[in-house]
Each structure stands twice: as C-alpha cells, then as structure tokens.
mmCIF file of the N, C-alpha and C atoms, coordinates in Angstrom:
data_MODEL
# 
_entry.id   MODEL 
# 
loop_
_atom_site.group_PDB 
_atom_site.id 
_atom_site.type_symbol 
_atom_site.label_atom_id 
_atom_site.label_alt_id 
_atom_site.label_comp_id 
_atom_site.label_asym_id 
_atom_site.label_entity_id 
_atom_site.label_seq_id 
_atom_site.pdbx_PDB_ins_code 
_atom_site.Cartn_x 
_atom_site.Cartn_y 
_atom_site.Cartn_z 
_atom_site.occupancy 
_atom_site.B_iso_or_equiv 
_atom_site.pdbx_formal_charge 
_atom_site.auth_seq_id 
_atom_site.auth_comp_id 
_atom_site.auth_asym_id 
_atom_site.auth_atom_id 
_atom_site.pdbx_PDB_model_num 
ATOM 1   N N  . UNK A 1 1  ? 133.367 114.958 121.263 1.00 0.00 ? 1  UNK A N  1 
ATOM 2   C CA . UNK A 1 1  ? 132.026 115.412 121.528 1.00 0.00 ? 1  UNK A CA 1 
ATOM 3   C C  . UNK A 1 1  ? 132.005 116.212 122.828 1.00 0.00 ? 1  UNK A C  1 
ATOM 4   N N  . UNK A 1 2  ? 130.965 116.830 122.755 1.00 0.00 ? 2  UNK A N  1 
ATOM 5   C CA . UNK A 1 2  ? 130.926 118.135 123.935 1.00 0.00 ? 2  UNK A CA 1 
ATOM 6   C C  . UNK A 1 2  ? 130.223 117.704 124.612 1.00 0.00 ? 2  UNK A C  1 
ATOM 7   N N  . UNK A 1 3  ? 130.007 118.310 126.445 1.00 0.00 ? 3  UNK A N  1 
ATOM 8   C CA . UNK A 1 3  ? 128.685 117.187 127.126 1.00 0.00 ? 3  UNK A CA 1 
ATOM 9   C C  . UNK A 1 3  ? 127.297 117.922 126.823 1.00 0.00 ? 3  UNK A C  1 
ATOM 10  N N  . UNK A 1 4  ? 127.735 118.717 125.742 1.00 0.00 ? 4  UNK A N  1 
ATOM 11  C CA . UNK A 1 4  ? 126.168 119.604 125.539 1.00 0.00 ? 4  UNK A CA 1 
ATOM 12  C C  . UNK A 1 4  ? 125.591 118.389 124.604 1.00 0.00 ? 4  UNK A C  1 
ATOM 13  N N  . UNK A 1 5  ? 126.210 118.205 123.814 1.00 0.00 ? 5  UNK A N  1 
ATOM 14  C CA . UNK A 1 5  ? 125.848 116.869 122.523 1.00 0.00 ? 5  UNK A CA 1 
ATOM 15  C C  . UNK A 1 5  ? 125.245 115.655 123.288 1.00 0.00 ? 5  UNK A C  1 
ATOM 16  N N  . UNK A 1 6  ? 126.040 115.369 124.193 1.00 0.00 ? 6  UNK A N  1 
ATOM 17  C CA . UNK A 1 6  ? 125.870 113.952 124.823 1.00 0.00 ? 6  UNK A CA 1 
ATOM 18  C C  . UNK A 1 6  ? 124.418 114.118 126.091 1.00 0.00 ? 6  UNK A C  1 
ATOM 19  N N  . UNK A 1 7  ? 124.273 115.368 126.299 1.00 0.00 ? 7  UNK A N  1 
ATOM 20  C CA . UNK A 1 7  ? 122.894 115.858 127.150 1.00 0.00 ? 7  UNK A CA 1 
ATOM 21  C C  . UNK A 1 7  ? 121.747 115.582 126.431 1.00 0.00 ? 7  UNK A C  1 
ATOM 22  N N  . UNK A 1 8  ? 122.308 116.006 124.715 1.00 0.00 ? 8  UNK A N  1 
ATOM 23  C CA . UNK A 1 8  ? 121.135 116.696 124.216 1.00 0.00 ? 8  UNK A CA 1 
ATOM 24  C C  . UNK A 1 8  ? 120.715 115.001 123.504 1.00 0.00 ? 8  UNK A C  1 
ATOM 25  N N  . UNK A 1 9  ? 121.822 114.401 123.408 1.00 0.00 ? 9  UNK A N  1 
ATOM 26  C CA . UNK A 1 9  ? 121.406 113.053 122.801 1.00 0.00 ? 9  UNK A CA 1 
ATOM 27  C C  . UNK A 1 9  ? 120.689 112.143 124.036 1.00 0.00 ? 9  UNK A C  1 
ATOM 28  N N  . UNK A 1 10 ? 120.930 112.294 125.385 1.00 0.00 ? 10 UNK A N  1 
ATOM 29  C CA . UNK A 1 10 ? 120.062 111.649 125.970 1.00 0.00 ? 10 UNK A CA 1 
ATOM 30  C C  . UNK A 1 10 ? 118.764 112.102 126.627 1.00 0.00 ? 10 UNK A C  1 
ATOM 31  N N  . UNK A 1 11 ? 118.513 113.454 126.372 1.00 0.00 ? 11 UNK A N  1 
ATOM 32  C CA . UNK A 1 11 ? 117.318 113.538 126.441 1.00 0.00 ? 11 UNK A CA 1 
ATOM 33  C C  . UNK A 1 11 ? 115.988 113.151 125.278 1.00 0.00 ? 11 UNK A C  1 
ATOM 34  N N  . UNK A 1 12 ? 116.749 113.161 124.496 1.00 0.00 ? 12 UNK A N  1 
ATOM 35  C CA . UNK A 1 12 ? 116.187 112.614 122.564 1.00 0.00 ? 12 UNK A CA 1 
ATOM 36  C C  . UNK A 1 12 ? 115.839 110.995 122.984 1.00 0.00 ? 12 UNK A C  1 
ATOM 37  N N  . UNK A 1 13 ? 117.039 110.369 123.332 1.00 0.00 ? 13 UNK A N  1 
ATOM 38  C CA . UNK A 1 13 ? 116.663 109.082 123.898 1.00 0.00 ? 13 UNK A CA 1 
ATOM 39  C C  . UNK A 1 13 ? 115.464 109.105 124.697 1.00 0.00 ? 13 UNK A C  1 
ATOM 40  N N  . UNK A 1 14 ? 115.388 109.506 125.708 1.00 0.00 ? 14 UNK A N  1 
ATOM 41  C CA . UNK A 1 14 ? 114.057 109.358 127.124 1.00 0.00 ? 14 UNK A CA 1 
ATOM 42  C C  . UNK A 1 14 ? 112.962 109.588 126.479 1.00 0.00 ? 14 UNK A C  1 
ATOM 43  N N  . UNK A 1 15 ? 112.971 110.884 125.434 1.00 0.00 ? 15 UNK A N  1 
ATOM 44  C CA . UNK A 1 15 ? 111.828 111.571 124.905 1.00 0.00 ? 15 UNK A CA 1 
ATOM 45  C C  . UNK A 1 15 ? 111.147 109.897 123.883 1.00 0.00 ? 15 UNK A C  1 
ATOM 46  N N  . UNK A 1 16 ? 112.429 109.836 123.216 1.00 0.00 ? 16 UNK A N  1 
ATOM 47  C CA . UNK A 1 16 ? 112.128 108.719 122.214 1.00 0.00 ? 16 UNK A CA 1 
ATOM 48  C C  . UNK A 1 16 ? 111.188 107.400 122.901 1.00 0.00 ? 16 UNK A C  1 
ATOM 49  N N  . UNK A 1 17 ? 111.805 106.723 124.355 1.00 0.00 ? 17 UNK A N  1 
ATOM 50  C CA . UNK A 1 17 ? 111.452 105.461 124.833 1.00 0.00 ? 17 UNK A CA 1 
ATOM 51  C C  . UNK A 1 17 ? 110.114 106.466 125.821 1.00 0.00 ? 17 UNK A C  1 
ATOM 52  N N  . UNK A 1 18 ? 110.106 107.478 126.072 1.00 0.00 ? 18 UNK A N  1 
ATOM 53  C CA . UNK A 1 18 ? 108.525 107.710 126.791 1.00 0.00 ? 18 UNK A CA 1 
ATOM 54  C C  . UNK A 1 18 ? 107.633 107.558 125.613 1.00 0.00 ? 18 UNK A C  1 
ATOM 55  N N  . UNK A 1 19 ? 107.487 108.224 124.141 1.00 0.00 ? 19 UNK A N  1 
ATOM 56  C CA . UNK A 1 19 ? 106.493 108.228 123.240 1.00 0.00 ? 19 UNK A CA 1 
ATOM 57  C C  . UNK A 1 19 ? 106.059 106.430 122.815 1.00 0.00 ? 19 UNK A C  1 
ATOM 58  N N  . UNK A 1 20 ? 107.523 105.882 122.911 1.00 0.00 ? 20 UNK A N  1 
ATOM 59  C CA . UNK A 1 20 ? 107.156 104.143 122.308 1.00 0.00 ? 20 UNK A CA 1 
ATOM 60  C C  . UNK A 1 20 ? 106.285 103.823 123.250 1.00 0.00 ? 20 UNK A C  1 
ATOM 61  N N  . UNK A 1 21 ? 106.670 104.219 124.476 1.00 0.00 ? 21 UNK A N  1 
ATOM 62  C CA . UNK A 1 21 ? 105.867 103.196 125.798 1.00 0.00 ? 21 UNK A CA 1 
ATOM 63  C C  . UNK A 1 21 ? 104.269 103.467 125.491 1.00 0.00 ? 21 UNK A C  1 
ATOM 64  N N  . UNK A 1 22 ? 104.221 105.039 125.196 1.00 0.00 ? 22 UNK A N  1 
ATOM 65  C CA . UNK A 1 22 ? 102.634 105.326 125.457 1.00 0.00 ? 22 UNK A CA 1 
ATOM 66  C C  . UNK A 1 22 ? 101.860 105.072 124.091 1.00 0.00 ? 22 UNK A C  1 
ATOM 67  N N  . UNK A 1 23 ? 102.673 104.866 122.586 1.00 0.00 ? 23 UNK A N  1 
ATOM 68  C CA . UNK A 1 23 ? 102.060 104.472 121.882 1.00 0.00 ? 23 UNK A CA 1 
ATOM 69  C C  . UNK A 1 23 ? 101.910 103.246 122.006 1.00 0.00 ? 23 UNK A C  1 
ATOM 70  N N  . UNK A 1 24 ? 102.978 101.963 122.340 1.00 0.00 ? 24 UNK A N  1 
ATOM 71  C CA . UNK A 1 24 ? 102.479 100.477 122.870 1.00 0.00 ? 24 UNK A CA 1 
ATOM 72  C C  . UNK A 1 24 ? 101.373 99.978  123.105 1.00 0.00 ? 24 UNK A C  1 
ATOM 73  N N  . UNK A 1 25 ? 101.301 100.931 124.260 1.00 0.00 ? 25 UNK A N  1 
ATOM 74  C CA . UNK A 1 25 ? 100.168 100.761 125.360 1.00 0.00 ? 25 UNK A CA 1 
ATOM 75  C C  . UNK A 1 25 ? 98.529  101.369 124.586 1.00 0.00 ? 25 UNK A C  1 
ATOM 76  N N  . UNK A 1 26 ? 98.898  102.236 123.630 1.00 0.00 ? 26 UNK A N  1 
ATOM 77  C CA . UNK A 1 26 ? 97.482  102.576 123.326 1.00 0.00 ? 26 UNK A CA 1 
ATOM 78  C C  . UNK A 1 26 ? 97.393  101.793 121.856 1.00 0.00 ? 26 UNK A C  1 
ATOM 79  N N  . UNK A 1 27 ? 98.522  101.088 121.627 1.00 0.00 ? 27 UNK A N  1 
ATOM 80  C CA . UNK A 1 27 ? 98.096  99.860  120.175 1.00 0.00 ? 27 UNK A CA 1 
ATOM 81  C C  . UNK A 1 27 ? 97.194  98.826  121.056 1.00 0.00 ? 27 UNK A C  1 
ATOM 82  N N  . UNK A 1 28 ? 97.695  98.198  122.052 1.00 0.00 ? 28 UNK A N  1 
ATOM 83  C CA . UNK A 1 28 ? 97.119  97.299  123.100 1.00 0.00 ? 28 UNK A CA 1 
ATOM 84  C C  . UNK A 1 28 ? 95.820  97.238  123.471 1.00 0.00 ? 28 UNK A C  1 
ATOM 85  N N  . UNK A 1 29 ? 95.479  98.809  123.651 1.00 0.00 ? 29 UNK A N  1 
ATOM 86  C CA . UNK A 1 29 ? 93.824  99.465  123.782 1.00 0.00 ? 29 UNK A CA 1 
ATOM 87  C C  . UNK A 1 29 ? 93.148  99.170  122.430 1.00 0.00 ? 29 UNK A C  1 
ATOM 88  N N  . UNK A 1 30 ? 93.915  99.760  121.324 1.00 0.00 ? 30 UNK A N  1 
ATOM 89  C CA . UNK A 1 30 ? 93.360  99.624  120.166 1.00 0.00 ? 30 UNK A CA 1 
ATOM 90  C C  . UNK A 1 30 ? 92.793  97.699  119.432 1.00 0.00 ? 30 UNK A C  1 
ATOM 91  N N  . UNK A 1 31 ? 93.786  97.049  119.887 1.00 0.00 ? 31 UNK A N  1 
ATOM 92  C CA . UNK A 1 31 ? 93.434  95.926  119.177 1.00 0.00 ? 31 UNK A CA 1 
ATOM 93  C C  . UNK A 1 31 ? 92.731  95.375  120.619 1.00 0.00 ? 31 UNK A C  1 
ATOM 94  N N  . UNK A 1 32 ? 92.248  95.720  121.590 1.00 0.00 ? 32 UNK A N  1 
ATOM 95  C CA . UNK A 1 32 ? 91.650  94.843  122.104 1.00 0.00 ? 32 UNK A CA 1 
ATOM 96  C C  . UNK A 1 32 ? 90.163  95.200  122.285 1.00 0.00 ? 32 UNK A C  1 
ATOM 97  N N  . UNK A 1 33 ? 90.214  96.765  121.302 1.00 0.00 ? 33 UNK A N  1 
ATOM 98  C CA . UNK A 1 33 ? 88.700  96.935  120.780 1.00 0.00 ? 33 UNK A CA 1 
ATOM 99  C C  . UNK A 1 33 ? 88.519  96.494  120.077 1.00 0.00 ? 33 UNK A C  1 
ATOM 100 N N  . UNK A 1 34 ? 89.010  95.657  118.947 1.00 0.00 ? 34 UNK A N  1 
ATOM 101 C CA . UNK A 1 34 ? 88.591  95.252  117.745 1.00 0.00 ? 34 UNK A CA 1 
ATOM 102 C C  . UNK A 1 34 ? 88.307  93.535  118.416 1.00 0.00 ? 34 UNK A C  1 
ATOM 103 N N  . UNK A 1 35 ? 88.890  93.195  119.202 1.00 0.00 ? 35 UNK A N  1 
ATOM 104 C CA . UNK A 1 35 ? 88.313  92.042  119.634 1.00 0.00 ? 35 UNK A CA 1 
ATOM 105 C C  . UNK A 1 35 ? 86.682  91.998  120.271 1.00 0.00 ? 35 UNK A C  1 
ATOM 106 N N  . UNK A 1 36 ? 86.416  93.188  120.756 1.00 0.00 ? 36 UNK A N  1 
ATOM 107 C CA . UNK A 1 36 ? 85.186  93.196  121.197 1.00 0.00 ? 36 UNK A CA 1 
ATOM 108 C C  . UNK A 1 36 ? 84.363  94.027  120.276 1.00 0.00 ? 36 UNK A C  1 
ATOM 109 N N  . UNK A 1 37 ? 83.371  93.628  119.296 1.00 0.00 ? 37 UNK A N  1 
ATOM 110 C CA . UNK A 1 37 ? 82.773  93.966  118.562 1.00 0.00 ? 37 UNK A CA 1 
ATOM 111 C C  . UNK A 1 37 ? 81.885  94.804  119.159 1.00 0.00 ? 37 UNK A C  1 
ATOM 112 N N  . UNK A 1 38 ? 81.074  96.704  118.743 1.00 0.00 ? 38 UNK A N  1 
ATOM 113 C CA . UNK A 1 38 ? 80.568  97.393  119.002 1.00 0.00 ? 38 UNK A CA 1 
ATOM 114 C C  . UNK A 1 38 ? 79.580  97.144  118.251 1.00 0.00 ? 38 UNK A C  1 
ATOM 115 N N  . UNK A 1 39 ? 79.465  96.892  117.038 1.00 0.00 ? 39 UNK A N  1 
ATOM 116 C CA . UNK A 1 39 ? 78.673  96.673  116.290 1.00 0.00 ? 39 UNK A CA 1 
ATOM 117 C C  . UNK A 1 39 ? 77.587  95.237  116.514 1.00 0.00 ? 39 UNK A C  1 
ATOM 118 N N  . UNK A 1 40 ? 77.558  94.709  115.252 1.00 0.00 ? 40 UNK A N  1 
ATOM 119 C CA . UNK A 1 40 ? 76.979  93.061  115.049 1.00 0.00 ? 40 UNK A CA 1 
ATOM 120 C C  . UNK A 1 40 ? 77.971  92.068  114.295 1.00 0.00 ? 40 UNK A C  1 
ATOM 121 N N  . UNK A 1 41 ? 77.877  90.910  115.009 1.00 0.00 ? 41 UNK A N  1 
ATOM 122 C CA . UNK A 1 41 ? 78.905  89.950  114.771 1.00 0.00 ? 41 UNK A CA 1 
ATOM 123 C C  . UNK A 1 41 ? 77.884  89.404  113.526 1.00 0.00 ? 41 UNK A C  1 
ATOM 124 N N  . UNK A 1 42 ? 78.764  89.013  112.251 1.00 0.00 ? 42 UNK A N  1 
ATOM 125 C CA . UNK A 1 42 ? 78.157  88.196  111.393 1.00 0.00 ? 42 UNK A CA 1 
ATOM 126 C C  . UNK A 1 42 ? 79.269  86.937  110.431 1.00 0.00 ? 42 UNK A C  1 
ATOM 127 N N  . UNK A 1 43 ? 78.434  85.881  110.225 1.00 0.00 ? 43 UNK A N  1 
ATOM 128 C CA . UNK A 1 43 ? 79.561  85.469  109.412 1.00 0.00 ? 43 UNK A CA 1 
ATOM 129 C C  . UNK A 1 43 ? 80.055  85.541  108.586 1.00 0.00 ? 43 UNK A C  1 
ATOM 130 N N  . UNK A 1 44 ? 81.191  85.641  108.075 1.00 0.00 ? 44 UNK A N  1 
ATOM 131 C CA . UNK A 1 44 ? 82.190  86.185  106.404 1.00 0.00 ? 44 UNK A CA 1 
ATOM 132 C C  . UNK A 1 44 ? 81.084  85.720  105.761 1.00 0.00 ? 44 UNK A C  1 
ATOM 133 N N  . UNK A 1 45 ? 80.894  86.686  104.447 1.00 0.00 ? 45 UNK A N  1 
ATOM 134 C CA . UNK A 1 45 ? 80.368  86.373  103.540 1.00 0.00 ? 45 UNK A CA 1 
ATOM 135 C C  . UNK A 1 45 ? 78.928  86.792  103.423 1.00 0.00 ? 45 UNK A C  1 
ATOM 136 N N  . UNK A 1 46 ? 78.388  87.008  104.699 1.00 0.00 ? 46 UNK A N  1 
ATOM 137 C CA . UNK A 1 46 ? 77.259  87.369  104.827 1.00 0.00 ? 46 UNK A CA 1 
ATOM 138 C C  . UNK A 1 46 ? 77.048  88.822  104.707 1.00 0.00 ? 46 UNK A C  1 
ATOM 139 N N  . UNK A 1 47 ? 75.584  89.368  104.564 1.00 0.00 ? 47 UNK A N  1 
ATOM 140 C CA . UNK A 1 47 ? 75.650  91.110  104.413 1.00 0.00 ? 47 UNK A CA 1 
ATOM 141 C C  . UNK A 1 47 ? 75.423  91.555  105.860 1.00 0.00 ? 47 UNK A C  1 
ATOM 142 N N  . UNK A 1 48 ? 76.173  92.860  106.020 1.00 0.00 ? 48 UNK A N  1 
ATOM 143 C CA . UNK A 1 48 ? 75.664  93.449  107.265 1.00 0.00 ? 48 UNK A CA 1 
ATOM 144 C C  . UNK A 1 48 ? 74.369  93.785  107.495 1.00 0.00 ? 48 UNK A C  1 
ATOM 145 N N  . UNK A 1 49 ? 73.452  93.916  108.220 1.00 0.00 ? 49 UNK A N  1 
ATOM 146 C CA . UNK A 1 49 ? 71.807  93.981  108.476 1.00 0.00 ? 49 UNK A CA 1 
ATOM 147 C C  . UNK A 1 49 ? 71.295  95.321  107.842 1.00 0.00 ? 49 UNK A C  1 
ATOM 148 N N  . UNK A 1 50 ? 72.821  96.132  108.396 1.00 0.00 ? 50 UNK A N  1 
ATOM 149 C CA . UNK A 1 50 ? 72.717  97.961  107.678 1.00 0.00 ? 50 UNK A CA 1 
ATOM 150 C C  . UNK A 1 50 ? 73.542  98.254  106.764 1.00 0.00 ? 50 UNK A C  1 
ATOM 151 N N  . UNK A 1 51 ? 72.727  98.521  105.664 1.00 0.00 ? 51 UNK A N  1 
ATOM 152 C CA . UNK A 1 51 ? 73.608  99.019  104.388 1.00 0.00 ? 51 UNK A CA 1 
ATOM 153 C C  . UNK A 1 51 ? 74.680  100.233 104.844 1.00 0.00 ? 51 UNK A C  1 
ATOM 154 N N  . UNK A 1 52 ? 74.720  101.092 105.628 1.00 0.00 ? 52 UNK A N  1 
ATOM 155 C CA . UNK A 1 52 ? 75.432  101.955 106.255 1.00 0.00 ? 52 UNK A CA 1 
ATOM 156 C C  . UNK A 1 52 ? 76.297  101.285 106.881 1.00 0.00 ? 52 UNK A C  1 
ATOM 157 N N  . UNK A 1 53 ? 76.684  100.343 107.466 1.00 0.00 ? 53 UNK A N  1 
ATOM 158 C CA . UNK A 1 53 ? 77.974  99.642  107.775 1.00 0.00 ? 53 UNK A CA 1 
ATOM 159 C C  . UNK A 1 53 ? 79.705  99.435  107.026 1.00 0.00 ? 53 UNK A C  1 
ATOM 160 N N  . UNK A 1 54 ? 80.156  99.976  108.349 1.00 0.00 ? 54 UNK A N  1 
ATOM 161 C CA . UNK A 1 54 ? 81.761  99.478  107.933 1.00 0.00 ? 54 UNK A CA 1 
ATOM 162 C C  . UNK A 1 54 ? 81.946  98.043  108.496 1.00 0.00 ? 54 UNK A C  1 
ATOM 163 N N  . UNK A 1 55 ? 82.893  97.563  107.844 1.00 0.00 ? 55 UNK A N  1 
ATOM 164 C CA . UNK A 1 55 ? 83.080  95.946  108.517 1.00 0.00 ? 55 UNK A CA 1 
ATOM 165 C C  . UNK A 1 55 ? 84.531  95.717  108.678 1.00 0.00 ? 55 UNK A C  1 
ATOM 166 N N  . UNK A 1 56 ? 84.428  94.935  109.674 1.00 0.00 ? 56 UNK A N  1 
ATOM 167 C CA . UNK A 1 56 ? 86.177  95.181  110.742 1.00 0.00 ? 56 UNK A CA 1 
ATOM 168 C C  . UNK A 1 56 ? 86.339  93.017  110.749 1.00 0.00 ? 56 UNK A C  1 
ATOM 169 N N  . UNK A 1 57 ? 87.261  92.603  109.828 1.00 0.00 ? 57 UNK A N  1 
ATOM 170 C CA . UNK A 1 57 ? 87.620  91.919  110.150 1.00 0.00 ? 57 UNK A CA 1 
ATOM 171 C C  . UNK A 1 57 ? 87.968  91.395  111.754 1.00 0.00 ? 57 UNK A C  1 
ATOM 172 N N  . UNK A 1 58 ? 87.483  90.123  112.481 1.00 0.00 ? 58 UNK A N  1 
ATOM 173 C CA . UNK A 1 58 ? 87.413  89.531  113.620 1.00 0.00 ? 58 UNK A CA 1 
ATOM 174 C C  . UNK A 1 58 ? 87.286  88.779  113.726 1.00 0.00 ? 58 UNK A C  1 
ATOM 175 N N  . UNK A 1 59 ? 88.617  87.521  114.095 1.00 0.00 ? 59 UNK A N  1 
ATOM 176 C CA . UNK A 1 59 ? 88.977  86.240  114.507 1.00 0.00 ? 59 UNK A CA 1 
ATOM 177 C C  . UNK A 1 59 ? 88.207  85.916  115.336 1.00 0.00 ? 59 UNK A C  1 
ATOM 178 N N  . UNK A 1 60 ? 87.474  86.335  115.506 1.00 0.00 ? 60 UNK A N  1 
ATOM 179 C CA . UNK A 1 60 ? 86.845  85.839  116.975 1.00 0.00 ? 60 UNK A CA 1 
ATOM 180 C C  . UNK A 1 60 ? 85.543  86.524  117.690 1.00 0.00 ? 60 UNK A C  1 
ATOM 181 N N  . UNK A 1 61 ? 84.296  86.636  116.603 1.00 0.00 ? 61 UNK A N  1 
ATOM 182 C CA . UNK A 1 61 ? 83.637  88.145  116.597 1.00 0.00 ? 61 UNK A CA 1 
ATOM 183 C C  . UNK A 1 61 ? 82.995  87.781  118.208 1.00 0.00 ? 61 UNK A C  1 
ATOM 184 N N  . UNK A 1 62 ? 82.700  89.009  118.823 1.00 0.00 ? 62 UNK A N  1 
ATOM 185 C CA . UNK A 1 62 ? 81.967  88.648  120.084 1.00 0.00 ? 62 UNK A CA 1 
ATOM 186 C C  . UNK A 1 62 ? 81.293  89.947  120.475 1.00 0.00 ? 62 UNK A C  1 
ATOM 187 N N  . UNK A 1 63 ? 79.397  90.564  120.006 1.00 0.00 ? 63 UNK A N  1 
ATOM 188 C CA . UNK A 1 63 ? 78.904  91.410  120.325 1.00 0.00 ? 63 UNK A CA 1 
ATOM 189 C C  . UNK A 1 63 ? 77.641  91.110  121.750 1.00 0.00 ? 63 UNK A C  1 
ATOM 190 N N  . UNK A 1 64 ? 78.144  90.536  122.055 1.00 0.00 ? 64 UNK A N  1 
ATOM 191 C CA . UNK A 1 64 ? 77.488  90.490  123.404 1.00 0.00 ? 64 UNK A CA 1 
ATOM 192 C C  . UNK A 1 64 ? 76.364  89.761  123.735 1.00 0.00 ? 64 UNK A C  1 
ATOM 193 N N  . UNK A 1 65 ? 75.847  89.478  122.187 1.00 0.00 ? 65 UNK A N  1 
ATOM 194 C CA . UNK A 1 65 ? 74.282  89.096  122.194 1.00 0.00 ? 65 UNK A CA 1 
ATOM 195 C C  . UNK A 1 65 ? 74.076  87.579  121.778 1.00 0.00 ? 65 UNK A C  1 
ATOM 196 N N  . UNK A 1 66 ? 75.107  87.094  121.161 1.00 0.00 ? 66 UNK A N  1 
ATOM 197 C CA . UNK A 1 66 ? 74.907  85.611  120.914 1.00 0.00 ? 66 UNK A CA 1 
ATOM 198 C C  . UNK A 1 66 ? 76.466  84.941  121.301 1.00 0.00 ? 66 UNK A C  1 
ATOM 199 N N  . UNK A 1 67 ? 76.577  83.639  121.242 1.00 0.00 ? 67 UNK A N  1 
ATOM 200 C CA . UNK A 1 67 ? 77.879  83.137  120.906 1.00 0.00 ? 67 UNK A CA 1 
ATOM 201 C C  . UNK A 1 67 ? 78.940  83.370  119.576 1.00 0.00 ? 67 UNK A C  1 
ATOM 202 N N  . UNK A 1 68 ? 80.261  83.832  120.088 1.00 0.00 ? 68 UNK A N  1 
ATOM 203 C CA . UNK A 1 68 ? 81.066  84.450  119.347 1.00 0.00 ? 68 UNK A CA 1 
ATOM 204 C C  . UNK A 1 68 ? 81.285  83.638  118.240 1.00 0.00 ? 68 UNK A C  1 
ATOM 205 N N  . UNK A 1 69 ? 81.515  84.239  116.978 1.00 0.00 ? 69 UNK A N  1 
ATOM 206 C CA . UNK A 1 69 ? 81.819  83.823  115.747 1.00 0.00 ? 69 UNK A CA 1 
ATOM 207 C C  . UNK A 1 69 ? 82.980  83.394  115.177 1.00 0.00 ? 69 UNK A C  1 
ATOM 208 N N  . UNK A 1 70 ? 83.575  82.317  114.906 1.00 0.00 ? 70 UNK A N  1 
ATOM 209 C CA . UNK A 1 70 ? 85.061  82.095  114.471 1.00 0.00 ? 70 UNK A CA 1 
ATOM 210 C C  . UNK A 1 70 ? 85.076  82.851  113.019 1.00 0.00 ? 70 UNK A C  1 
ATOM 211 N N  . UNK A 1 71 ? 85.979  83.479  112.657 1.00 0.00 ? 71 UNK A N  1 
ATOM 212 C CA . UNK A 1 71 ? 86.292  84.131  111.274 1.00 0.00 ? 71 UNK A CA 1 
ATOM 213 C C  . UNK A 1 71 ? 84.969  85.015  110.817 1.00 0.00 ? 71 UNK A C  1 
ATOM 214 N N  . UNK A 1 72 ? 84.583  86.122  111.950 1.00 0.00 ? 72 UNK A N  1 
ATOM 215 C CA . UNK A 1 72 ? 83.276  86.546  111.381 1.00 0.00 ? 72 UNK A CA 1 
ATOM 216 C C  . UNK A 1 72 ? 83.775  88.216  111.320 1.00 0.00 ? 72 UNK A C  1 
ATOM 217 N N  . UNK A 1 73 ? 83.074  88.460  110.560 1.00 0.00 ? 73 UNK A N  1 
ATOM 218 C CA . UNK A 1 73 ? 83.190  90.273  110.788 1.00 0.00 ? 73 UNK A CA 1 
ATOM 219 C C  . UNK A 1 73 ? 82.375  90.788  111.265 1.00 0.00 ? 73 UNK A C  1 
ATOM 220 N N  . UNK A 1 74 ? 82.848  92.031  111.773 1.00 0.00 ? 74 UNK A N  1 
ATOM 221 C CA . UNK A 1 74 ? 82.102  93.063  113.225 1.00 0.00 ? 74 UNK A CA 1 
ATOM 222 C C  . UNK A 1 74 ? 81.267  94.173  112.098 1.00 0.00 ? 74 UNK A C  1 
ATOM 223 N N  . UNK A 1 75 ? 80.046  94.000  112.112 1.00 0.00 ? 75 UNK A N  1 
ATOM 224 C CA . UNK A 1 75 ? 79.585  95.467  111.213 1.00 0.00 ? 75 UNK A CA 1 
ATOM 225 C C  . UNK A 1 75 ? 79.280  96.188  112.018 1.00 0.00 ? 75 UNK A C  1 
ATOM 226 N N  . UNK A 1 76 ? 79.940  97.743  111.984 1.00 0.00 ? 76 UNK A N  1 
ATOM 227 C CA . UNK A 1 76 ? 79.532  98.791  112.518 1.00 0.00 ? 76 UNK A CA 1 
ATOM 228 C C  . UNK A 1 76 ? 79.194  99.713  111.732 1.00 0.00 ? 76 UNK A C  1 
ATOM 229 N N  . UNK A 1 77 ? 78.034  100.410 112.443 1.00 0.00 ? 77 UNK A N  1 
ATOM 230 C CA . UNK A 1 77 ? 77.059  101.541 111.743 1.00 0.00 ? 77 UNK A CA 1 
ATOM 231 C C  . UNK A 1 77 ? 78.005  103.069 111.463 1.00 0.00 ? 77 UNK A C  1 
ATOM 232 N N  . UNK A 1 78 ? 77.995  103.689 110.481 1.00 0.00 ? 78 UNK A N  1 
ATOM 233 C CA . UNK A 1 78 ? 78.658  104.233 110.386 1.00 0.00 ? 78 UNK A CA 1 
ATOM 234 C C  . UNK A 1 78 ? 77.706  105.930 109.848 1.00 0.00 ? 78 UNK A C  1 
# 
C-alpha cells in the first residue's frame, strides 16, 4: 500500500467517527423530546381531544399540565 491509500483511509476514518458523534448526540436530543410531550398526555386507549392528532407512543407521558402518565400517548396536533 502507498501512503496516499493509508492518508486517504484515515481521513474516511475521522470523517466516519465525526458524523457518528454528531448523529449520537442529536438521537439523544431526539428521544429526549419524545419524553417530554408537546402535545396532550392521554391514556392508551383513549381518543385524542383533536381528531387532527398524531400520537407518539410514551412510557412516561409528561405535558406539563397534570401528573405524568405511565404507558400513555402524547397527542400532537398536526
């Protein structure tokens, strides 16, 4: 191997472990919005208040306004 190969393979590396780090870090952001409900916390099974709602599974719903829900889903207006 040539040290052009062995340059070009470790810059591929760095490139590779900078993109993991910053996608990590923004999965981290991502699931720790879904812990905090934007919407309305309700319990499984129940209907969302707005027929226009998406609903986001949440272990643990928590919209700010009452005590958090074990196994409830987050409806957000959509």
């Amino acid at each position: 191997m040539s040290i052009n190969v062995i340059v070009v393979i470790a810059i591929a590396l760095i490139v590779l472990l900078v993109l993991t780090i910053i996608f990590l870090g923004r999965g981290k952001v991502f699931t720790q919005g879904l812990s905090q409900c934007k919407g309305e916390c309700v319990k499984r099974g129940n209907p969302c208040p707005n027929a226009n709602s998406a609903t986001v599974p949440s272990p643990n719903c928590d919209d700010g306004r009452k005590a958090p829900i074990e196994d409830g889903i987050c409806c957000i207006q959509v």
